[in-house]
C-alpha positions in Angstrom: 22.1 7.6 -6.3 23.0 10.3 -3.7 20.8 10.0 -1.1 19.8 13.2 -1.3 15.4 14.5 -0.1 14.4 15.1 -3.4 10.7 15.7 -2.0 8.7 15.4 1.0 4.6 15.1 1.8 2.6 15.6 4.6 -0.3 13.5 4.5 -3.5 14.1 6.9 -4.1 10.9 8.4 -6.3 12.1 11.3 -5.7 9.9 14.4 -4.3 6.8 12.5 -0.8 6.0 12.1 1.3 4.9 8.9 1.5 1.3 9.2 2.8 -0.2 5.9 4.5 1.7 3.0 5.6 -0.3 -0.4 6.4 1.1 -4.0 5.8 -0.2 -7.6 3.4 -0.4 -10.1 3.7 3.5 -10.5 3.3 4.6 -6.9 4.7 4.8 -3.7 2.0 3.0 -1.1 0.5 4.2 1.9 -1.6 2.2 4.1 -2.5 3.3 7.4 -3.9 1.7 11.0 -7.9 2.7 10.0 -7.8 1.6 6.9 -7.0 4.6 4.2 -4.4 4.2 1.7 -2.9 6.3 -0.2 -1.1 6.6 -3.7 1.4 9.1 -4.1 3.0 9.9 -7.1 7.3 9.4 -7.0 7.6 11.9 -9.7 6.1 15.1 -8.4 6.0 13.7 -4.5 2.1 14.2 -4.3 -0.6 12.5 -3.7 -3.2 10.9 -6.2 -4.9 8.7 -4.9 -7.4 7.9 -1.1 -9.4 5.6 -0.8 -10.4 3.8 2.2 -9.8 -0.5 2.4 -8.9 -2.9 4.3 -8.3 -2.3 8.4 -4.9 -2.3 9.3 -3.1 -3.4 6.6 0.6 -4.1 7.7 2.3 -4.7 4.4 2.1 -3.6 0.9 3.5 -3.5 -2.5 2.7 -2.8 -6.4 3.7 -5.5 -8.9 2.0 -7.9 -11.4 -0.1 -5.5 -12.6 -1.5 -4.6 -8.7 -1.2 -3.4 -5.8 -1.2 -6.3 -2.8 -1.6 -6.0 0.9 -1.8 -7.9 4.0 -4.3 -7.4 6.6 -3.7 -8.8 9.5 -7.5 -8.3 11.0 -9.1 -11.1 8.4 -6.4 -13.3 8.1 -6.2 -11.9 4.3 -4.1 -11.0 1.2 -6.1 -8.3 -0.7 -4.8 -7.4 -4.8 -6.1 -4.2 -5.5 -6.4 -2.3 -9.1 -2.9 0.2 -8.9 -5.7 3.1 -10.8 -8.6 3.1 -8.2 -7.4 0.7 -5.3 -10.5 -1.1 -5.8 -9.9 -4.8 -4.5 -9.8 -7.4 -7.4 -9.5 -10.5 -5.0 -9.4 -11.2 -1.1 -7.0 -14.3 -0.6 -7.5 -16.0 2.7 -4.4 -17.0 4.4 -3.2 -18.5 7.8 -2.2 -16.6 11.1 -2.6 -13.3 10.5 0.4 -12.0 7.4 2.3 -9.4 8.1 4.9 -8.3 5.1 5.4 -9.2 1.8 7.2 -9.1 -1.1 7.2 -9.5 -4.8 10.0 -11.2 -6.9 9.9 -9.4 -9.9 12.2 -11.8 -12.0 10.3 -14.6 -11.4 
């Protein structure tokens, strides 16, 4: 409501780069370029979660019970469980995704 930092991480990524970040499902999303993601918590700013998936993901977001990320490498839409990040499905899809979104009153 104000704006205001209310928290701030650091998280050691090595020699990748940040290249999605999305929120729901109880976390705020980090994917980066070699494939780790990360769950942080929005509560306490900290992370709980890293795991390593899918190269270069380029979008991600938590809804419907998962978390969901592109990957522009395979051509692919991965849904992952929001506890472990363990991939549930791999979706094929056509000319490499990029973003996405979720509709949550749908």
């Amino acid at each position: 409501q104000t704006y205001e930092v209310v928290g701030e991480l650091t998280i050691d990524a090595g020699e990748q780069y940040m290249s999605t970040l999305g929120v729901g499902e109880g976390g705020v999303w980090v994917g980066f370029s070699e494939g780790m993601l990360v769950k942080v918590d929005p509560a306490s700013v900290a992370e709980v979660l890293r795991v390593w998936g899918l190269e270069n993901p380029v979008g991600i977001v938590g809804g419907y019970g998962s978390v969901w990320v592109t990957h522009i490498a395979d051509d692919a839409l991965a849904r992952l469980d929001p506890q472990t990040l363990g991939t549930i499905a791999v979706i094929s899809v056509d000319q490499a995704p990029y973003g996405i979104s979720l509709n949550p009153s749908q």
